[in-house]
N, C-alpha and C positions, 0 to 999 in steps of 0.2 A: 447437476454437475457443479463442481465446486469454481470458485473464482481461479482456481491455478489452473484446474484441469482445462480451465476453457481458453485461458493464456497458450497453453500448451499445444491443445490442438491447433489453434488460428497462428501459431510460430511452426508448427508439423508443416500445415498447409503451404506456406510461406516460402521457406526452409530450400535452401539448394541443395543437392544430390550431395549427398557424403564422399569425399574422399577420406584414404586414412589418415586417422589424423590420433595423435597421441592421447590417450583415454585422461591422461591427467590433465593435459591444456585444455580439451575440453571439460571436466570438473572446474579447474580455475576458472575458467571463462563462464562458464552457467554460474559459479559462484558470486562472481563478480556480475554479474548483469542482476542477477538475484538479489543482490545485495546494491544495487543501485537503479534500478526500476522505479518507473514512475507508479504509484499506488492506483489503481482504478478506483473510481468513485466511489462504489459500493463499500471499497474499504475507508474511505476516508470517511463515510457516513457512518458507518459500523464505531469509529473510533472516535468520529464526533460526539455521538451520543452517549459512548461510553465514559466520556471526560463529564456533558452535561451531568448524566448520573451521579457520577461521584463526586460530583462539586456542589450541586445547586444544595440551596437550601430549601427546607420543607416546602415554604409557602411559593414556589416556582412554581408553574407548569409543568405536566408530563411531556416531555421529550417529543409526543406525539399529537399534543396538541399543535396550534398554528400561531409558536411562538417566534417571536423577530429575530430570538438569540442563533436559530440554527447556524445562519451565515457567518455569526464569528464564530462560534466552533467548528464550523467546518476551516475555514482560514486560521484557528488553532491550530487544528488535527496537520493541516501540510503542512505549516511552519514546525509542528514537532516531530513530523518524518525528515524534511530536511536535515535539522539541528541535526538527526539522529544517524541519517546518511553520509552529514557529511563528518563527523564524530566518528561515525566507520570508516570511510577512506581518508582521511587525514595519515600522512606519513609522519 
């Protein structure tokens, strides 16, 4: 099960009883949540390493070894969804 699907279901779970409610406000509103959600970990690890990747230079460590640097790229990786969230709802 994918990282959304599993958002998805534990918000199903959650979730109060539907009234009607306008198919578009609810788009906007999943839009908007979607687009300013906090990142679960596994994505911020995913995005950390994919920054270490593409930056280090040769003589680094694999990503997978048990190097010091992970902690700032992970502290990278949310300070660039920030920037990036808040670049999105900015008026």
């Amino acid at each position: 099960m994918s990282i959304i699907d599993d958002e998805i279901e534990t918000q199903r779970k959650e979730a109060p009883p539907y009234r009607f409610i306008d198919p578009q406000t609810i788009f906007e509103d999943g839009y908007w949540d979607g687009a300013t959600r906090n990142p679960t970990d596994e994505e911020i690890v995913a995005g950390a390493k994919a920054f270490y990747e593409a930056l280090k230079p040769d003589s680094y460590p694999q990503w997978d070894s048990d190097c010091a640097l992970k902690a700032e790229y992970y502290d990278a990786m949310r300070l660039a969804v920030k920037a990036m969230q808040g670049k999105a709802t900015e008026e």
